[in-house]
C-alpha positions in Angstrom: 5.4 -0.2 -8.5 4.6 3.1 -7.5 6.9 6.5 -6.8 9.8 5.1 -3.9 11.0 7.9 -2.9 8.2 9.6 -0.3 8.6 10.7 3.4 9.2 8.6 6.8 5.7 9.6 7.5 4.4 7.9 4.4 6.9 5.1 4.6 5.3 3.7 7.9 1.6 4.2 6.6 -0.1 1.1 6.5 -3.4 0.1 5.2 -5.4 -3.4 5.1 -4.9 -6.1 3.7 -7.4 -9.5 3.1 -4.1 -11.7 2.4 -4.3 -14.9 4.7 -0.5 -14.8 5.3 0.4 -11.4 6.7 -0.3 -9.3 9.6 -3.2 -7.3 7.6 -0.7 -4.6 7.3 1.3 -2.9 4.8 4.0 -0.9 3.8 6.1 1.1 1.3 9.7 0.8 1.6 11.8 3.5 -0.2 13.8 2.4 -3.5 17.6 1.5 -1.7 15.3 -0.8 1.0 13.5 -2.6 -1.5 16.2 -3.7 -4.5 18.4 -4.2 -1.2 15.8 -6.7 -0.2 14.8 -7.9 -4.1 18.8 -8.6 -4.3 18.8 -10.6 -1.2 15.8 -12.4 -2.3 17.1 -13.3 -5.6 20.2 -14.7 -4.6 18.3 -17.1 -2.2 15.9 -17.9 -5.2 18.7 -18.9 -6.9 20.5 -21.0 -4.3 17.2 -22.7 -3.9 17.4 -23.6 -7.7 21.0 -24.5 -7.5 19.7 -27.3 -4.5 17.3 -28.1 -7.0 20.1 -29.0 -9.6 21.8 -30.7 -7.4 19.6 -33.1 -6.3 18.1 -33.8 -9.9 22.0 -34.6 -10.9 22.4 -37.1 -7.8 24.9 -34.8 -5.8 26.5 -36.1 -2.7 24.3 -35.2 0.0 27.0 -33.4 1.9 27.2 -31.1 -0.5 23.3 -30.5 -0.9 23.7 -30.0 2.9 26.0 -27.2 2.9 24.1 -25.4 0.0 20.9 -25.6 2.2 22.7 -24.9 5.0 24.0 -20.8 3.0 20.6 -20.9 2.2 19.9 -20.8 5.7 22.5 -18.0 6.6 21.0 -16.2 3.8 18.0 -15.8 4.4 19.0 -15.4 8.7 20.7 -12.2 7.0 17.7 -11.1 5.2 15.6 -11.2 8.6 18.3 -9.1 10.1 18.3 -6.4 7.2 14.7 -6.4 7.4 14.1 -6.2 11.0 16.8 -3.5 11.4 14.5 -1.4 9.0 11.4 -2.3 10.4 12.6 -1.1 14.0 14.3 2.2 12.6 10.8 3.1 10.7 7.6 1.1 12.0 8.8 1.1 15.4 10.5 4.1 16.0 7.3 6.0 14.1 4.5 4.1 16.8 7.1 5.1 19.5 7.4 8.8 18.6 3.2 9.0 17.9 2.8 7.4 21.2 1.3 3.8 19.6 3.1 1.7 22.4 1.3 -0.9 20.6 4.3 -1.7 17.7 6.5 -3.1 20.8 4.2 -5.4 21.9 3.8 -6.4 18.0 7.8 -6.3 18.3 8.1 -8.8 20.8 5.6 -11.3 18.7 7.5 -11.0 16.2 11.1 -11.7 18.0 9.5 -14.5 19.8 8.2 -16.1 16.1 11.8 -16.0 14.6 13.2 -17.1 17.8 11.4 -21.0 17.8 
């Protein structure tokens, strides 16, 4: 990965992007964001292995359950973390350059994790 540490200017740059998954859009996060994030994500990764485990070993289905179920919470947090950031850069950056565009982008969004 390239240098982290650049300016809030840089940090909401994006560019495009030919992935069918995403938005088209990217962007840098600085260092703290992204092993915050990386962390978050490899816990998960390794819950998801536990449940994995688990089930090969013929656990009790309540217990497979609850795992999936702090799975869930987990990655709920992750959203949180991530959306908290994307609204303190992305957002805040359209609003201040007068791109009124990010809060209708914003509100897709919110309505997607809502469903």
């Amino acid at each position: 990965m390239t240098d982290r540490n650049i300016t809030k200017e840089e940090n909401a740059e994006t560019t495009a992007c030919a992935c069918p998954h995403c938005s088209g859009k990217h962007k840098e996060r600085n260092e703290k964001e992204y092993k915050d994030l990386m962390n978050r994500l490899k816990r998960i990764e390794g819950q998801v292995r536990g449940v994995e485990g688990m089930l090969e070993k013929d656990a009790y289905c309540t217990d497979i359950l609850v795992q999936v179920s702090a799975i869930g919470s987990a990655l709920n947090s992750f959203n949180k973390a991530l959306l908290a950031n994307h609204m303190k850069t992305c957002v805040a950056d359209g609003i201040r350059r007068g791109d009124d565009a990010v809060i209708d982008e914003l509100l897709a969004t919110l309505q997607k994790l809502m469903k």
